[in-house]
N, C-alpha and C positions, 0 to 999 in steps of 0.2 A: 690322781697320781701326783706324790713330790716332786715339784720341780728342783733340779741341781741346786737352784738359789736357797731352796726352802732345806734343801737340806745342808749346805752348809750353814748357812744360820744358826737351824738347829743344834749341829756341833760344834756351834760355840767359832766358825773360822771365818762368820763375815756378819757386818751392821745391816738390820733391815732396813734399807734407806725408805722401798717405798711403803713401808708402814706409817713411818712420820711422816711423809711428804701427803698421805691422807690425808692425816690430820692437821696437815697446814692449811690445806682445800677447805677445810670447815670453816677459815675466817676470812678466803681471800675475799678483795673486794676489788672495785673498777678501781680502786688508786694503787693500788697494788699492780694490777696490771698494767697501767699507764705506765710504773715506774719502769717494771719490765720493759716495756717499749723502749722508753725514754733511754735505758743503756744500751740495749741494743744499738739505736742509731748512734748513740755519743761515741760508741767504741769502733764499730765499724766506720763512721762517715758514709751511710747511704743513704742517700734523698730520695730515690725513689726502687721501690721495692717487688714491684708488679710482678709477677712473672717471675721472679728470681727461686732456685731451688734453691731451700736451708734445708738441710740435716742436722738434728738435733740427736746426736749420738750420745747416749745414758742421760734419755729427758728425764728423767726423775719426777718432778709433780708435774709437769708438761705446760707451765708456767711461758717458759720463752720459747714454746714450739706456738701455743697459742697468740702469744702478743709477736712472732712473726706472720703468722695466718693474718694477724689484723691488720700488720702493715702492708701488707697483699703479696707475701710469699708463696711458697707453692711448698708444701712442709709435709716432710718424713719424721716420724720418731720412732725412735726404738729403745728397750732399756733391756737388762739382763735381768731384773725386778720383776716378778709376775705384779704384783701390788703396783711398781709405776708404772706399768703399763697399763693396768686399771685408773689409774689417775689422770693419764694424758689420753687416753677416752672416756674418761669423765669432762673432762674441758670440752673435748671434742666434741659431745653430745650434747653440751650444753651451751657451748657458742657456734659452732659448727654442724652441726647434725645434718646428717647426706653428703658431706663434700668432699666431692671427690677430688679436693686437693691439698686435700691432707688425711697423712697415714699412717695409725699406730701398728706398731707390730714388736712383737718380743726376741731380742736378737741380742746376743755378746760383740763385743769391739776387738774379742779377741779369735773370735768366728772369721779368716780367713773367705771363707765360700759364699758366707752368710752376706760379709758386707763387699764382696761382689757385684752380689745380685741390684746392690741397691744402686751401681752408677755414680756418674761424677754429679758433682755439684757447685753450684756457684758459692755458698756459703755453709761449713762446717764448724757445728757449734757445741761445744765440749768443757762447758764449764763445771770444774770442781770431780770431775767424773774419773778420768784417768789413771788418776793417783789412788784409785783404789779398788784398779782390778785385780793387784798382786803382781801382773806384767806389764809395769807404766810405761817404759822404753820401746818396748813390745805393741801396745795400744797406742801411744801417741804415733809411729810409723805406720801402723793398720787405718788409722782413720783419716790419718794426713792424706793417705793414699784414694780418699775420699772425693778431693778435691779438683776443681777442673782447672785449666791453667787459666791464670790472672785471677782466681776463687780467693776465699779468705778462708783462713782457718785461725778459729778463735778458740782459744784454751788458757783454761784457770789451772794454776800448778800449782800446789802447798810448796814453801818455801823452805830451803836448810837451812835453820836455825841453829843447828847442833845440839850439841846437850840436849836445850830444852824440845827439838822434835823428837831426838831419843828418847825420851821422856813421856811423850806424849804418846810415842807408838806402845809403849807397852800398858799407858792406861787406857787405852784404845783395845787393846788384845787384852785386858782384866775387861772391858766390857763385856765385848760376846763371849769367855770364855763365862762368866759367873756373875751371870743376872742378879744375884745375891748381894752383890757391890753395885750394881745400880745408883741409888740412889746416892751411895757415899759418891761415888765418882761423876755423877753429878752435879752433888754438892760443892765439890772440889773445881771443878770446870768455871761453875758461877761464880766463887769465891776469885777466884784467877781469871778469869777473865770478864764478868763482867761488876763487881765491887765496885771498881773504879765510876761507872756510871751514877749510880747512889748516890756517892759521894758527892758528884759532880753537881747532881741533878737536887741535891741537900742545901747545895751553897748556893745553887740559883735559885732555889724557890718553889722546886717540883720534881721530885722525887724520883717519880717516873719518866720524867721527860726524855730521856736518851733513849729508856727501853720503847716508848711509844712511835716516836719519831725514825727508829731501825728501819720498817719499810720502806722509809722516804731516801734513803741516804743509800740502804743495800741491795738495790736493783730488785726493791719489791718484796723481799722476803721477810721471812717472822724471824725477832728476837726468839724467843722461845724453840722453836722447831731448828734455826741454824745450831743452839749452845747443843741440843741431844746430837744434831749430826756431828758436829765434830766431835764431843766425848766418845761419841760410840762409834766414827766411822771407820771402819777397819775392813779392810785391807789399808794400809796405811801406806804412803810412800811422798817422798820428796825430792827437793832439789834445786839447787842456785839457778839462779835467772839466766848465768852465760851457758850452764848445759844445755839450759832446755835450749836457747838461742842455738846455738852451733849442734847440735839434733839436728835440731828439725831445718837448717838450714844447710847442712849436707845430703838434705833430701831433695831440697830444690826448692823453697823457701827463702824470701825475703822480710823480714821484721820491718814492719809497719807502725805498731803501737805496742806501745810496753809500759806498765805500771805494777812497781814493785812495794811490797809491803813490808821496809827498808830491812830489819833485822828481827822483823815476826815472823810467826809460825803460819799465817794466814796464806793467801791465793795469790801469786804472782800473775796478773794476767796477761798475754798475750796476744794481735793478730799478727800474724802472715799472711803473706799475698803468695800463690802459685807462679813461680817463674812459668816462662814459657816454655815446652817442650825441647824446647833446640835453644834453648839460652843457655849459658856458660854459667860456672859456676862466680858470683860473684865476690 
């Protein structure tokens, strides 16, 4: 049977994310995952990890549901992706196999009942995902809602850039609507966004050098596999750094860490800390 996912896809109204995110799995490697680690602790500041619940809500290639398992978390995944849900039981069975403390399972953030069932947690973790259920204001409050007081909730938002995310939404929607442009609009993607490294990497002395060195610098991910998710990732949706802040901080949220990607189109990321039940709005 089609799942919803497979079938909007098919009509042209959403990116397969976890098709690519397979084919990122084909080259990861242990520095790849170290690095995954490596942002994990840098952004949250946790020393130690034991016992802690993460939820990785839209794990995607289940990348940093796995390098939390290794830092000895206690890990849920779920994705709206039948494909990344294959993938982050792909990890699962090959670093993990039997453990029963970590749990893939295929479920939407915009599933009400669904992420219910799943409980509070100490650490909710939602990078690059939100912004492209179609109901991003809608998701970021359903998964906050995830969190247990004094929890963290970590989330990557695509930034309002204007014009040029305008721009970018509808080469995003020429993606899934007309596979036939494909390759143009990926042409177009590298040319604009990654040229500049070439270049760069020409005057030093090594060509590749910026595309090689990606994993090391972007929390473990492939050059290659991020340029197809942003060309093609659609549901598309954005938003300046003080929205998201006073959001999610009328929900009962306090801003911990913030790093913004000054006036790009990229991921603004964020933790929150879970006020305490009976604390006052700050």
């Amino acid at each position: 049977m089609t799942s919803n996912y497979q079938q909007e896809i098919e009509q042209g109204q959403r990116f397969g994310f976890g098709a690519n995110w397979q084919r990122f799995l084909v080259d990861l490697s242990e520095a790849r995952i170290l690095q995954a680690e490596l942002s994990l602790q840098e952004y949250l500041g946790i020393t130690s990890w034991d016992n802690l619940l993460f939820l990785d809500a839209g794990c995607g290639s289940g990348l940093f549901s796995l390098a939390a398992r290794r830092l000895g978390a206690k890990v849920v995944s779920f994705d709206y992706d039948t494909e990344a849900v294959r993938c982050a039981n792909f990890l699962k069975t090959r670093y993990f196999s039997d453990d029963s403390d970590w749990t893939v399972i295929e479920g939407s953030v915009l599933d009400r009942t669904f992420l219910t069932s799943l409980g509070k947690h100490d650490i909710v973790y939602s990078w690059g995902v939100l912004h492209h259920t179609g109901e991003m204001w809608q998701a970021i409050e359903n998964v906050a809602s995830l969190v247990r007081p004094q929890g963290k909730f970590f989330i990557a938002i695509y930034n309002d850039a204007g014009r040029t995310s305008r721009l970018w939404w509808h080469i995003k929607s020429m993606y899934v609507k007309y596979p036939f442009l494909r390759p143009v609009l990926l042409s177009y993607g590298f040319t604009r966004l990654r040229s500049g490294w070439f270049i760069r990497g020409l005057l030093a002395g090594d060509l590749l050098h910026s595309w090689k060195i990606y994993g090391d610098r972007s929390r473990g991910m492939s050059a290659r596999h991020d340029l197809v998710d942003w060309v093609g990732g659609f549901p598309y949706e954005y938003a300046r750094p003080e929205e998201i802040f006073m959001a999610v901080k009328k929900i009962g949220f306090s801003l911990e860490y913030l790093t913004t990607i000054g006036g790009g189109t990229g991921c603004n990321q964020f933790v929150f800390r879970k006020n305490d039940e009976n604390a006052g709005e700050l």
